[in-house]
PDB file of N, CA, C and O in Angstrom:
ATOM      1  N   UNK A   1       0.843  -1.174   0.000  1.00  0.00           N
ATOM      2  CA  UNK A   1       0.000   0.000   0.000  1.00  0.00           C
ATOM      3  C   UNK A   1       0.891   1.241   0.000  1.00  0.00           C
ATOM      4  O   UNK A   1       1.900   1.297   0.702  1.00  0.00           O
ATOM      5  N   UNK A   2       0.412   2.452  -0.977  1.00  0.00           N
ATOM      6  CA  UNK A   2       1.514   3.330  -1.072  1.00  0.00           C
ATOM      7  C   UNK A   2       0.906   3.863   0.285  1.00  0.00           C
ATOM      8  O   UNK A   2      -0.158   3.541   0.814  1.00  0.00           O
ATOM      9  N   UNK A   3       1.955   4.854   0.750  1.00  0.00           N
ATOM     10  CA  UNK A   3       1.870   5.847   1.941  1.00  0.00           C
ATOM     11  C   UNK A   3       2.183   7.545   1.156  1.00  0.00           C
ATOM     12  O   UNK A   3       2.938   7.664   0.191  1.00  0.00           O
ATOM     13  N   UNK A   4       1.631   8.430   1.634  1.00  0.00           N
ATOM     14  CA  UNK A   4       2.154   9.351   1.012  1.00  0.00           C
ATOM     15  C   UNK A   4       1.409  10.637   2.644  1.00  0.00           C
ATOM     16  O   UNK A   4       0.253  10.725   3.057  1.00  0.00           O
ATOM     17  N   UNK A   5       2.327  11.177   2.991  1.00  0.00           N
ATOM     18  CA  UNK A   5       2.356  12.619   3.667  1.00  0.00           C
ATOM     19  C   UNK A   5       2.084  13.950   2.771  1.00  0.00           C
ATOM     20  O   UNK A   5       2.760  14.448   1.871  1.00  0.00           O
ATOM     21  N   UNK A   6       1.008  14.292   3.273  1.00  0.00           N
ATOM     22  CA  UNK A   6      -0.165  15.361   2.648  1.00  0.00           C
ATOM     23  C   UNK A   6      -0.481  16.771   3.585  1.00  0.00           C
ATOM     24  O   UNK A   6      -0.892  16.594   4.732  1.00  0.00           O
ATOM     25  N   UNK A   7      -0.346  17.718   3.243  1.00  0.00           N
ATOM     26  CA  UNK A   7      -0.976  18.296   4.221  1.00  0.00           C
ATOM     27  C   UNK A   7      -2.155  19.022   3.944  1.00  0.00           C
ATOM     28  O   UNK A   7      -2.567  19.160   2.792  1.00  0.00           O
ATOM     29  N   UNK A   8      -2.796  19.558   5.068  1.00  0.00           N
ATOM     30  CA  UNK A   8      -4.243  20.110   5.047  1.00  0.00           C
ATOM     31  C   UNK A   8      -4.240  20.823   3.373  1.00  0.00           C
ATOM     32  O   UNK A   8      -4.666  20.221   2.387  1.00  0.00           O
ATOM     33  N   UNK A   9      -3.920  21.593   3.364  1.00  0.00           N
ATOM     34  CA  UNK A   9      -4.206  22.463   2.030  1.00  0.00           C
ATOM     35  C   UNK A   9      -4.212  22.226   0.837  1.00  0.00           C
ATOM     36  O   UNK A   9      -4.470  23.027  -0.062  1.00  0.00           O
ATOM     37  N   UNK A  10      -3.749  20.403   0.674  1.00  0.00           N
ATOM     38  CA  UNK A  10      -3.632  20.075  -0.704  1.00  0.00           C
ATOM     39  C   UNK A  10      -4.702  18.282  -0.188  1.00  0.00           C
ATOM     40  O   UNK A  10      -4.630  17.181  -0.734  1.00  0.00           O
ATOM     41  N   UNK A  11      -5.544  18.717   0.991  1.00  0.00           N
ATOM     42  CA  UNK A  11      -7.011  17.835   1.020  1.00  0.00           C
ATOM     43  C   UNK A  11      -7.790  18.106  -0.127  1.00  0.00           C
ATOM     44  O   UNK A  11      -7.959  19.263  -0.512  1.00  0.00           O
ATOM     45  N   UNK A  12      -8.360  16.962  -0.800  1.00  0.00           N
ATOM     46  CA  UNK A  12      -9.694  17.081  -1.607  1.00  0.00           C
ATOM     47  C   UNK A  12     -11.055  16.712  -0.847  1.00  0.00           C
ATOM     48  O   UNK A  12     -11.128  16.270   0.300  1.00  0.00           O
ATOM     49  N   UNK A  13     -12.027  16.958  -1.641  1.00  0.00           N
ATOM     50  CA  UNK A  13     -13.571  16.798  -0.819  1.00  0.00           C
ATOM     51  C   UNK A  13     -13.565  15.586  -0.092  1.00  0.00           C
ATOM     52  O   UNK A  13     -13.853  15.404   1.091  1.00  0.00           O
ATOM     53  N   UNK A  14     -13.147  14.664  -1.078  1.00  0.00           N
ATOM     54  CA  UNK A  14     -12.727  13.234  -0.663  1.00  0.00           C
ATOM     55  C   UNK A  14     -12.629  12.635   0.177  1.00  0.00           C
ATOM     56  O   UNK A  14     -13.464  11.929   0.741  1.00  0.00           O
ATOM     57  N   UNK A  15     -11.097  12.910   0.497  1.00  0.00           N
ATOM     58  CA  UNK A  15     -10.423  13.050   1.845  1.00  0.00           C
ATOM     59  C   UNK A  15     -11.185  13.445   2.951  1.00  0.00           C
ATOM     60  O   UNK A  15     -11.613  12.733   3.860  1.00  0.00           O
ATOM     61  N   UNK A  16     -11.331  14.835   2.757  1.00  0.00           N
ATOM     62  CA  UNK A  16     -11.662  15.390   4.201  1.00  0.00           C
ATOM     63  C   UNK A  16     -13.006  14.837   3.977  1.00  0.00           C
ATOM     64  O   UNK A  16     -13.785  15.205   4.857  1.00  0.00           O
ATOM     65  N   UNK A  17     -13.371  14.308   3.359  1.00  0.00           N
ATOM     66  CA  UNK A  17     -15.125  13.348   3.961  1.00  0.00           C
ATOM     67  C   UNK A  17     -14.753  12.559   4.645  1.00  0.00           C
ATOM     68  O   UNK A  17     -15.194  12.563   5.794  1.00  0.00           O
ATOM     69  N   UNK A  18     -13.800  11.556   4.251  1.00  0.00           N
ATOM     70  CA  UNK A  18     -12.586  10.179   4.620  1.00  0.00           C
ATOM     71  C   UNK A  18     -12.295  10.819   6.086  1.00  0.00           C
ATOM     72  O   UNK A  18     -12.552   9.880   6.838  1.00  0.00           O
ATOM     73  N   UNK A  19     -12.007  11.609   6.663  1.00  0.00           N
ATOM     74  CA  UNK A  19     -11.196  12.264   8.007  1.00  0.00           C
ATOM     75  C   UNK A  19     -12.547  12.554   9.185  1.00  0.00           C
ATOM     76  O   UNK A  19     -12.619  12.309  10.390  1.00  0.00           O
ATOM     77  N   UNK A  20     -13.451  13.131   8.298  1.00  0.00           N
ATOM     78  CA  UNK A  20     -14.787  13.300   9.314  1.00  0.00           C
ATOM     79  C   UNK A  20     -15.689  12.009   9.410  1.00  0.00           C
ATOM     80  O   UNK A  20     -16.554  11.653  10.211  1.00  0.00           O
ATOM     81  N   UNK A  21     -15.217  11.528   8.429  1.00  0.00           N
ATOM     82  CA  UNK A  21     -15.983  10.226   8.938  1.00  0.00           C
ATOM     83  C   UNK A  21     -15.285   9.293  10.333  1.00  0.00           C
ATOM     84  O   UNK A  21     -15.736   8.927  11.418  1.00  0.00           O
ATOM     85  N   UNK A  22     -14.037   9.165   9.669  1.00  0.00           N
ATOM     86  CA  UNK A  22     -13.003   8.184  11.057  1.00  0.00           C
ATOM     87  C   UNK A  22     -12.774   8.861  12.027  1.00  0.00           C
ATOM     88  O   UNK A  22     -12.293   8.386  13.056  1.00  0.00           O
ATOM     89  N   UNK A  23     -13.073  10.084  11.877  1.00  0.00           N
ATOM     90  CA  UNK A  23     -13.138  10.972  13.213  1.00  0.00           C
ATOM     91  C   UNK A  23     -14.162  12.293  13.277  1.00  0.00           C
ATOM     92  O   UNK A  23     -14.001  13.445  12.874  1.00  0.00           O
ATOM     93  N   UNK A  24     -15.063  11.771  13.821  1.00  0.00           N
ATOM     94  CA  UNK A  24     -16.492  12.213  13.498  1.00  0.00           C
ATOM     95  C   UNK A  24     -16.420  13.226  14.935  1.00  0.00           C
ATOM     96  O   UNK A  24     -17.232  14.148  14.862  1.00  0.00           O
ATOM     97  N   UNK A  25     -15.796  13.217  15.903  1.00  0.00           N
ATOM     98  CA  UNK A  25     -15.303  13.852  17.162  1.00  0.00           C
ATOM     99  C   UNK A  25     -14.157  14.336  17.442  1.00  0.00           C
ATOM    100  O   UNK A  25     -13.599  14.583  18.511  1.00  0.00           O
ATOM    101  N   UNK A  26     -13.843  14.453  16.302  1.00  0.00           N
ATOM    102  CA  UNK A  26     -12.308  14.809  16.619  1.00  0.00           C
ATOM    103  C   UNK A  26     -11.114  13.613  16.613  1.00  0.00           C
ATOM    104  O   UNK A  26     -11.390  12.424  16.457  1.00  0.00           O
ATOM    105  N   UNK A  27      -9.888  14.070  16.788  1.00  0.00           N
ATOM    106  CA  UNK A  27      -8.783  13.229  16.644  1.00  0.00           C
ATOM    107  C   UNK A  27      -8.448  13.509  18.225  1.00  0.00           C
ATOM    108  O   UNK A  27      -8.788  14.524  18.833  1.00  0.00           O
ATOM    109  N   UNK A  28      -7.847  12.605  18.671  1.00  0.00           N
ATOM    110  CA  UNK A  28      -7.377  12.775  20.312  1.00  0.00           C
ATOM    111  C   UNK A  28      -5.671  12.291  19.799  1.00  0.00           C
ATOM    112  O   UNK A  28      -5.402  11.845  18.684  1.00  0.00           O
ATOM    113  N   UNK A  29      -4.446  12.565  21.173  1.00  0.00           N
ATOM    114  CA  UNK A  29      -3.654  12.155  20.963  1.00  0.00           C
ATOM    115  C   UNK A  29      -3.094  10.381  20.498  1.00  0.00           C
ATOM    116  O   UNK A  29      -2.071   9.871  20.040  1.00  0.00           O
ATOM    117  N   UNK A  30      -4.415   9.930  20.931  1.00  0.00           N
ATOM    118  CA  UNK A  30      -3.933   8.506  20.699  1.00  0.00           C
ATOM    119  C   UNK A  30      -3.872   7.991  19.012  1.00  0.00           C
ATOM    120  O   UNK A  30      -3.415   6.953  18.532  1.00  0.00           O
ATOM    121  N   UNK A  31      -4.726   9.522  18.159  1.00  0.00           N
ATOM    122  CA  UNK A  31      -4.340   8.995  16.514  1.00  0.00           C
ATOM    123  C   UNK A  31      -3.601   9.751  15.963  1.00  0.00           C
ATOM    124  O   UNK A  31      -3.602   9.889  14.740  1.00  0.00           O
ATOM    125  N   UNK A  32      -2.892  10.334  16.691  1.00  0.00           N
ATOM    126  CA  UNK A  32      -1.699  11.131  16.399  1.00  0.00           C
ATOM    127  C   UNK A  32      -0.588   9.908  15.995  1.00  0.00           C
ATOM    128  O   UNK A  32      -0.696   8.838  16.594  1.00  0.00           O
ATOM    129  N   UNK A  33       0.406  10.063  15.046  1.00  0.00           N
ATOM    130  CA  UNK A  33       1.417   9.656  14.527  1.00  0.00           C
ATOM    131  C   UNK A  33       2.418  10.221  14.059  1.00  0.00           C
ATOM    132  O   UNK A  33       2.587  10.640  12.914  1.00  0.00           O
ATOM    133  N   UNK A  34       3.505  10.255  15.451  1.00  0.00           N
ATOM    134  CA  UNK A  34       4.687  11.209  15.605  1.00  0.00           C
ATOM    135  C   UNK A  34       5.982  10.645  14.355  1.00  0.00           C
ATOM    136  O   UNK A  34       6.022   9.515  13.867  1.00  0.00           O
ATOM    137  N   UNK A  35       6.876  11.703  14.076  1.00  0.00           N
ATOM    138  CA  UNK A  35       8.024  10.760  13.420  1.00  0.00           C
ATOM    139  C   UNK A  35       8.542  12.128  13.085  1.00  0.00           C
ATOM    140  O   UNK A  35       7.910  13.157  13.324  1.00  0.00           O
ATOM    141  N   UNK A  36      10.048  12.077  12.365  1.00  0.00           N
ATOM    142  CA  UNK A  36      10.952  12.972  12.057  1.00  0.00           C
ATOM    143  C   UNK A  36      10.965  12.412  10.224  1.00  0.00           C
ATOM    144  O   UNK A  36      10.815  11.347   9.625  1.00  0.00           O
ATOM    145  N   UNK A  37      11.263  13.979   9.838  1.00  0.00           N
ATOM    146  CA  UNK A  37      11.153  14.137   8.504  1.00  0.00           C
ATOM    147  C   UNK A  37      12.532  13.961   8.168  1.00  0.00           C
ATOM    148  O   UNK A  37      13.425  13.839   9.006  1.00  0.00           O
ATOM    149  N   UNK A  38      12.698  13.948   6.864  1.00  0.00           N
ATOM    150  CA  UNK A  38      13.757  13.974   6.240  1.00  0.00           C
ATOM    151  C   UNK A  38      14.766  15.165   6.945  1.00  0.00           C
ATOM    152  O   UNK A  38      15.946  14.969   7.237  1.00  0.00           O
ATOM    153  N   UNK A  39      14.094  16.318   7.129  1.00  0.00           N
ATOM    154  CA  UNK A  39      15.163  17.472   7.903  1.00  0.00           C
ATOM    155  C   UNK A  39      15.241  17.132   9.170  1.00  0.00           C
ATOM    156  O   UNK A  39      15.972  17.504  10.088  1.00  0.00           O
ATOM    157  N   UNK A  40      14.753  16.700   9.125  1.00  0.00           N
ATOM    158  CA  UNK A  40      15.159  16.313  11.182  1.00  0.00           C
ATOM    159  C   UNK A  40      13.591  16.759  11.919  1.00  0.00           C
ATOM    160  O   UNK A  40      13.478  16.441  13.103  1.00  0.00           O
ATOM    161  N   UNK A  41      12.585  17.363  11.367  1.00  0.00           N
ATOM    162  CA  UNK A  41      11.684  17.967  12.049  1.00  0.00           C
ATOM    163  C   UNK A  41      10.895  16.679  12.419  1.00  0.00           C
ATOM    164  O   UNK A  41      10.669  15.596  11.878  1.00  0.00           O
ATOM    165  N   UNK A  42      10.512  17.421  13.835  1.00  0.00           N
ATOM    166  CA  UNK A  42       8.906  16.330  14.061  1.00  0.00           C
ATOM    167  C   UNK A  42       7.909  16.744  13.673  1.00  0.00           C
ATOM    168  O   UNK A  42       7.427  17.837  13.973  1.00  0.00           O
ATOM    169  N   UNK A  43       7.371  15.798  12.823  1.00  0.00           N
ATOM    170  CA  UNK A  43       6.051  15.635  12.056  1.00  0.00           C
ATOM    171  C   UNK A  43       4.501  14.791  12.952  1.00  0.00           C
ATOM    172  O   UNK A  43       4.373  13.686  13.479  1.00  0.00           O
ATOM    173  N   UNK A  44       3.607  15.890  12.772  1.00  0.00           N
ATOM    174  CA  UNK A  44       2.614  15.029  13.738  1.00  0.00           C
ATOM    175  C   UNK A  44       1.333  14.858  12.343  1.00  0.00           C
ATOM    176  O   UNK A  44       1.109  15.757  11.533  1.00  0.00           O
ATOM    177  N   UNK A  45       0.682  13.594  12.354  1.00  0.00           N
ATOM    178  CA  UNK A  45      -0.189  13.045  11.207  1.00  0.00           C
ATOM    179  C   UNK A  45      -1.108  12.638  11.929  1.00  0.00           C
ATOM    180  O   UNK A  45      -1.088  12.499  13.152  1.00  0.00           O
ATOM    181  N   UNK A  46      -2.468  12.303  10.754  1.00  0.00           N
ATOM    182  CA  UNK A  46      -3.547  11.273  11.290  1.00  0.00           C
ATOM    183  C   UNK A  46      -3.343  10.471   9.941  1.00  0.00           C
ATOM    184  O   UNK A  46      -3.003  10.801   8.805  1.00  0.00           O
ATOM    185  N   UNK A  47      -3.632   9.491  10.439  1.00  0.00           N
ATOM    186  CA  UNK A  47      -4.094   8.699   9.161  1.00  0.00           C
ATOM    187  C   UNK A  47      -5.604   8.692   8.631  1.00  0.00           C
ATOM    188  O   UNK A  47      -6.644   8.912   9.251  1.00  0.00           O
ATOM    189  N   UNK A  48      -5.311   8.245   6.771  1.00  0.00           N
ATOM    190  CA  UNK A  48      -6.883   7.769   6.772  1.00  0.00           C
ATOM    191  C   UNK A  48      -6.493   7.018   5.652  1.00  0.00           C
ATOM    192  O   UNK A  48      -5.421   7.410   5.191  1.00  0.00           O
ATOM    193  N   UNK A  49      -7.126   5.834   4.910  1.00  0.00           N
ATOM    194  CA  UNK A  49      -6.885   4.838   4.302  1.00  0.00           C
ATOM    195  C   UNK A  49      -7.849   5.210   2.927  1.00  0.00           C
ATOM    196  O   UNK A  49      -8.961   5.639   3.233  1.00  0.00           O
ATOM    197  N   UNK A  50      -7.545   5.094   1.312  1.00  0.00           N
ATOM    198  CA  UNK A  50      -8.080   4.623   0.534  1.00  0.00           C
ATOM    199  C   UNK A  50      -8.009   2.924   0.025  1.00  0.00           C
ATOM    200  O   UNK A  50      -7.302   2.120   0.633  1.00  0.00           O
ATOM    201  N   UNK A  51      -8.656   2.622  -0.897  1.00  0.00           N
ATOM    202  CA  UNK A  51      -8.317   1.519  -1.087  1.00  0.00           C
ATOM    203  C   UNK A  51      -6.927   0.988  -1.086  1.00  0.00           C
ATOM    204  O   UNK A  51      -6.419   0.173  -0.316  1.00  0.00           O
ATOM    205  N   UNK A  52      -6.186   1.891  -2.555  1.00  0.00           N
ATOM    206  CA  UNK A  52      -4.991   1.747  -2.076  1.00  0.00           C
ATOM    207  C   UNK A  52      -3.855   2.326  -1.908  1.00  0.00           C
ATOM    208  O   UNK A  52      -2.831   2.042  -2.529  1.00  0.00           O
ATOM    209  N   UNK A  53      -4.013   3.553  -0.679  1.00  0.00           N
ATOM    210  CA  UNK A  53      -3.449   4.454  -0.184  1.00  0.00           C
ATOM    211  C   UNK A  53      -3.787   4.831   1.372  1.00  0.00           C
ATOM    212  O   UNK A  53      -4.918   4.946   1.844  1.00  0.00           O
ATOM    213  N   UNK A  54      -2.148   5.052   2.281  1.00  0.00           N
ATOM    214  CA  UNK A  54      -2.760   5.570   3.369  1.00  0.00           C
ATOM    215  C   UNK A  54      -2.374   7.217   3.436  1.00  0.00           C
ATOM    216  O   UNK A  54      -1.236   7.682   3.374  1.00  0.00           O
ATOM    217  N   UNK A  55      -3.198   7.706   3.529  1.00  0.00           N
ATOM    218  CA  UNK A  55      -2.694   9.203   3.565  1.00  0.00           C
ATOM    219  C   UNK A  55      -2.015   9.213   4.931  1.00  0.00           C
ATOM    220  O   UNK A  55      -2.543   8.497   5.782  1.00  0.00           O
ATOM    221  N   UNK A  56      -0.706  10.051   5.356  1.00  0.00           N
ATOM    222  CA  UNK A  56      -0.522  10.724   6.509  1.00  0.00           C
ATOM    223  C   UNK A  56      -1.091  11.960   6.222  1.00  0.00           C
ATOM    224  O   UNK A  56      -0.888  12.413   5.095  1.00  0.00           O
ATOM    225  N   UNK A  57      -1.937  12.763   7.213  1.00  0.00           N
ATOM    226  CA  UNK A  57      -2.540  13.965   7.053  1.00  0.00           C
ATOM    227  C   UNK A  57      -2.036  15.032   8.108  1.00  0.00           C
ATOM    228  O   UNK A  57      -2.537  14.952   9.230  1.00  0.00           O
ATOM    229  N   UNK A  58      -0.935  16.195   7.828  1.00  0.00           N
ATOM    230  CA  UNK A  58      -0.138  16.771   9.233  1.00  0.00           C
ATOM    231  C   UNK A  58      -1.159  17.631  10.325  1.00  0.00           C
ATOM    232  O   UNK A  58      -1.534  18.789  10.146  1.00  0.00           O
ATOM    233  N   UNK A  59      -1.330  17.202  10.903  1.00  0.00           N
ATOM    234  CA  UNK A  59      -1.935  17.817  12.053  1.00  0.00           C
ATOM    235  C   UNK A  59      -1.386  19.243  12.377  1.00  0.00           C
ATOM    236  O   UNK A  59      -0.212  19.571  12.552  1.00  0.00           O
ATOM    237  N   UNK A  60      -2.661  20.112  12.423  1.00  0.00           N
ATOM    238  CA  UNK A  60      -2.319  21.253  12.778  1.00  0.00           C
ATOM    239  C   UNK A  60      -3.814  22.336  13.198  1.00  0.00           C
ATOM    240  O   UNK A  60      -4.862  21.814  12.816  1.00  0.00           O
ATOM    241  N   UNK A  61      -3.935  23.251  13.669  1.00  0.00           N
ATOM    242  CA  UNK A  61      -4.814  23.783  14.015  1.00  0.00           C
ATOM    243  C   UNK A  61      -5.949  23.989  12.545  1.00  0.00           C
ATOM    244  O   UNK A  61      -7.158  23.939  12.317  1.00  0.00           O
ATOM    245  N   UNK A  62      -4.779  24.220  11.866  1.00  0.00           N
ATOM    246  CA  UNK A  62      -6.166  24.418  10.346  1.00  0.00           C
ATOM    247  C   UNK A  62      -6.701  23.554   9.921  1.00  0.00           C
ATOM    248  O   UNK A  62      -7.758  23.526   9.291  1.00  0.00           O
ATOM    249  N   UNK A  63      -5.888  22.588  10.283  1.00  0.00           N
ATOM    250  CA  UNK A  63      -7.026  21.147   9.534  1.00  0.00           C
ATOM    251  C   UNK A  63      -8.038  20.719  10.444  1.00  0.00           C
ATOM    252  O   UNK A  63      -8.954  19.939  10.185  1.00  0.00           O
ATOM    253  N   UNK A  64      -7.793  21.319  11.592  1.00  0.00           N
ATOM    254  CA  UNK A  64      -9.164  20.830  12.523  1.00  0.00           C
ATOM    255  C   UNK A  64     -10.216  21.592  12.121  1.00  0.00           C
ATOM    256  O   UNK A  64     -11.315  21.093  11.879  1.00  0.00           O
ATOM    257  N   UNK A  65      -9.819  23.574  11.959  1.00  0.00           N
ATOM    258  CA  UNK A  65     -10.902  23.981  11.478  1.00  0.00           C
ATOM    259  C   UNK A  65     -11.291  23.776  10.135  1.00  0.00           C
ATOM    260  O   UNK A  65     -12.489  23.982   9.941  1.00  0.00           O
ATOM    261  N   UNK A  66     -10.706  23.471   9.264  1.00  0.00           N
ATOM    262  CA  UNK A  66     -11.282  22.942   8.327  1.00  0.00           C
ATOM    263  C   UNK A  66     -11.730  21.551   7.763  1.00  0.00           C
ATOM    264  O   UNK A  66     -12.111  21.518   6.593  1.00  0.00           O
ATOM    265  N   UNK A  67     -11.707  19.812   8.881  1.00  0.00           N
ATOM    266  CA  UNK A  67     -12.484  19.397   9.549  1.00  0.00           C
ATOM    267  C   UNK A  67     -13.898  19.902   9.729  1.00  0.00           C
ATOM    268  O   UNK A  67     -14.890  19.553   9.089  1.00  0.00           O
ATOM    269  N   UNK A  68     -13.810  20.884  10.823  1.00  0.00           N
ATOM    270  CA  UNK A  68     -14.683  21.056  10.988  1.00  0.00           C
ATOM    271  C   UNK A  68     -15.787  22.185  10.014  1.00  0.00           C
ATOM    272  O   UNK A  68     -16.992  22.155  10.267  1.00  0.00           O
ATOM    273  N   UNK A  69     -15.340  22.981   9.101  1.00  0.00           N
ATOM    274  CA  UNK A  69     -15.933  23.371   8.323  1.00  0.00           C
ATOM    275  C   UNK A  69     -16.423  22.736   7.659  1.00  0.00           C
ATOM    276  O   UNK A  69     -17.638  22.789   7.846  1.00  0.00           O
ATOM    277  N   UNK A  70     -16.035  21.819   6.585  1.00  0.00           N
ATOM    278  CA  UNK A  70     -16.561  20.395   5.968  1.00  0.00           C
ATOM    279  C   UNK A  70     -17.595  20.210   6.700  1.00  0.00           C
ATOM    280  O   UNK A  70     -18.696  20.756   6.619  1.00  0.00           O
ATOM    281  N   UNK A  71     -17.232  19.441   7.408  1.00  0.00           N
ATOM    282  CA  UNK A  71     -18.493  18.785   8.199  1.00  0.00           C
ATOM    283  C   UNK A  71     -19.638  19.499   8.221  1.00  0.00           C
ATOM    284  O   UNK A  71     -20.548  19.005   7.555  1.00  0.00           O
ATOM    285  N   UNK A  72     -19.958  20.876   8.984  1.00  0.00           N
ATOM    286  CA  UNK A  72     -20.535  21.940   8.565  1.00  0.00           C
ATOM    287  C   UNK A  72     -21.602  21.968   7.599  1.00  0.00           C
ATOM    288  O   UNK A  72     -22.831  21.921   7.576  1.00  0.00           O
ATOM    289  N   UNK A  73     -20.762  22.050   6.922  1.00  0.00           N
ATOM    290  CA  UNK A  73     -20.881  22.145   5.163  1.00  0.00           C
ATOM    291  C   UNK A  73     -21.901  21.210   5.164  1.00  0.00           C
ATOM    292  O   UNK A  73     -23.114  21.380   5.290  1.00  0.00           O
ATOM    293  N   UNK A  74     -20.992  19.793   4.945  1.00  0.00           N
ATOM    294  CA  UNK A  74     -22.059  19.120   4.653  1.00  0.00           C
ATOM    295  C   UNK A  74     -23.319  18.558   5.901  1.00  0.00           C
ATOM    296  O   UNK A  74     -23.742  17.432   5.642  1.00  0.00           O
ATOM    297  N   UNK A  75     -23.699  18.967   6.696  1.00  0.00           N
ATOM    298  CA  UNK A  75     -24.580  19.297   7.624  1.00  0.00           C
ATOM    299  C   UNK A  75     -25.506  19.489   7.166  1.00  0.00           C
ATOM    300  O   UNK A  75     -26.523  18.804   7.051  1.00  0.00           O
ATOM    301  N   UNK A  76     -25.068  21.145   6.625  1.00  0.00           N
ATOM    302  CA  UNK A  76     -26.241  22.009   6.130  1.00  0.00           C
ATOM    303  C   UNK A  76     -26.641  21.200   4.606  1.00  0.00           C
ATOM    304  O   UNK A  76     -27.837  21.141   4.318  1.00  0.00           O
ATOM    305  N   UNK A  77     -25.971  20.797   3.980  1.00  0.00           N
ATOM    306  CA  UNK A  77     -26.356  20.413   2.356  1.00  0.00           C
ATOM    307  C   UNK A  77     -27.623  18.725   3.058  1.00  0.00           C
ATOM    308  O   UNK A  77     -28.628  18.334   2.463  1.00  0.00           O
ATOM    309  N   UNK A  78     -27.202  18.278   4.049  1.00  0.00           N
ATOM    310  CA  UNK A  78     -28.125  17.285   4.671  1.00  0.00           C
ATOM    311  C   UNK A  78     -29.461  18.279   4.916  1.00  0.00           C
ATOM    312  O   UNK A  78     -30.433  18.350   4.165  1.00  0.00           O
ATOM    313  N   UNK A  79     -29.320  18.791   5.770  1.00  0.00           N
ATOM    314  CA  UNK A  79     -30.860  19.879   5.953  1.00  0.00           C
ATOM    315  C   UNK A  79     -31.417  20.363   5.217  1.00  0.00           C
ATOM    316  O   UNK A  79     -32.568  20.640   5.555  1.00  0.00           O
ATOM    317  N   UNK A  80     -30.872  20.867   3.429  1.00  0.00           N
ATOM    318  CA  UNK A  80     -31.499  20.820   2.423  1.00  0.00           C
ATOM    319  C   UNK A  80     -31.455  20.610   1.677  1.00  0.00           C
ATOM    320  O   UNK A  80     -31.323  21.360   0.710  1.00  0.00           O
ATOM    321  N   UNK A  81     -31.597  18.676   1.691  1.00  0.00           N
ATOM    322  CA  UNK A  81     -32.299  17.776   1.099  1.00  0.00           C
ATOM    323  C   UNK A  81     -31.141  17.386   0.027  1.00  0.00           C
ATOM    324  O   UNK A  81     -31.524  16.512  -0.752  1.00  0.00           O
ATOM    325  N   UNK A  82     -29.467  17.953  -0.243  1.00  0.00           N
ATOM    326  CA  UNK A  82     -28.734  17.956  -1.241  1.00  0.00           C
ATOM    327  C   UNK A  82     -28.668  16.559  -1.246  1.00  0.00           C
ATOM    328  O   UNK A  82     -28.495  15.911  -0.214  1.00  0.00           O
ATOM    329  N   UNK A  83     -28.829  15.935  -2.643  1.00  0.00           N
ATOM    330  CA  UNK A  83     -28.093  14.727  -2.605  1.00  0.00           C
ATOM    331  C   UNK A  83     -26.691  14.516  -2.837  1.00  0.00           C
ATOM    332  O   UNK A  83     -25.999  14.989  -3.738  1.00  0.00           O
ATOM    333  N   UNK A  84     -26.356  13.721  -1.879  1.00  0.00           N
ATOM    334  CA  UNK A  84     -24.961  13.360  -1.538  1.00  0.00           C
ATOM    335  C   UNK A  84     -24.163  12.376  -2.972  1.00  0.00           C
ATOM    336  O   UNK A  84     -22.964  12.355  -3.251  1.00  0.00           O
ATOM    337  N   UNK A  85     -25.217  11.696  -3.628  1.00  0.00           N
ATOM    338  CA  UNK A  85     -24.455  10.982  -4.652  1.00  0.00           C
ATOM    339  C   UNK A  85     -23.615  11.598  -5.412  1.00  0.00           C
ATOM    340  O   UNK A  85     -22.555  11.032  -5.681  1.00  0.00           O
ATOM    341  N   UNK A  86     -23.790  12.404  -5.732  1.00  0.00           N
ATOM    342  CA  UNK A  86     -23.196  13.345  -6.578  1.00  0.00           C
ATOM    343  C   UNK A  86     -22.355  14.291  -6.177  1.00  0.00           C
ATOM    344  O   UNK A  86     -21.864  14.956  -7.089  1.00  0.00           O
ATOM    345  N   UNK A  87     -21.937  14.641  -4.747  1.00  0.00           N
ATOM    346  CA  UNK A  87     -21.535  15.449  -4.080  1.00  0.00           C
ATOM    347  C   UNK A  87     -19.746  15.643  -4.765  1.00  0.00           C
ATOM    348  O   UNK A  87     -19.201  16.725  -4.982  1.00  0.00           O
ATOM    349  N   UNK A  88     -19.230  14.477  -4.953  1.00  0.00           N
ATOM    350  CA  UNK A  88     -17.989  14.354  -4.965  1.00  0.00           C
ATOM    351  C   UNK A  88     -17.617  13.551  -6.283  1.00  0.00           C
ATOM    352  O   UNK A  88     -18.296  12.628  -6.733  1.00  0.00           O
ATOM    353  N   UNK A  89     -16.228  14.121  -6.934  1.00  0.00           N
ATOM    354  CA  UNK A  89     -15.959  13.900  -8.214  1.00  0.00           C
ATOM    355  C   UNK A  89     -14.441  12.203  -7.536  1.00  0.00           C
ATOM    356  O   UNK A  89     -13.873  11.890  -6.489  1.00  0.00           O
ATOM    357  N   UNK A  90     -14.489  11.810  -8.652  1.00  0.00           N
ATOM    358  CA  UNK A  90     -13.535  11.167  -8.798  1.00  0.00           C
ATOM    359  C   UNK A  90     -12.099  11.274  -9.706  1.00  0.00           C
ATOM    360  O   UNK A  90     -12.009  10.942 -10.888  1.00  0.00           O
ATOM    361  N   UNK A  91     -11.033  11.799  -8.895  1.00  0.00           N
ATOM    362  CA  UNK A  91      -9.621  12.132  -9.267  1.00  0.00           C
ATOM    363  C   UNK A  91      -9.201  11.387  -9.975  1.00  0.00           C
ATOM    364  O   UNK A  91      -8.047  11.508 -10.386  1.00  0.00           O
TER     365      UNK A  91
END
């Protein structure tokens, strides 16, 4: 399975559906996944799995709010009546 490290700003609808779903409450430290980058930095991730891909996704304050915007989002498109089939394209 490839692995590939992503960060918030280059998420598609996709994904961040993929992220609110496996973490429908948030991420706590226990799905945190620490490690050092190629420069030496520590890198903090969540995972989320496609068929056949695991994204690392870097944890950071913006991806929670935008987490949580998504979600939001699609909240409101639930309250009026949007259908979801169609919601999302395939890359």
């Amino acid at each position: 399975m490839k692995r590939v490290i992503v960060d918030y700003k280059k998420l598609n609808e996709s994904l961040l559906n993929l992220l609110v779903e496996k973490y429908p409450d948030g991420y706590g430290d226990r799905d945190i996944i620490s490690f050092r980058n190629s420069n030496g930095d520590w890198v903090e991730c969540i995972e989320v799995q496609t068929e056949d891909t695991t994204y690392l996704v870097k944890v950071s304050q913006r991806l929670t709010m935008a987490m949580e915007d998504f979600e939001m989002d699609t909240t409101n498109e639930d309250a009026l009546g949007v259908d979801e089939s169609n919601a999302f394209e395939e890359e």
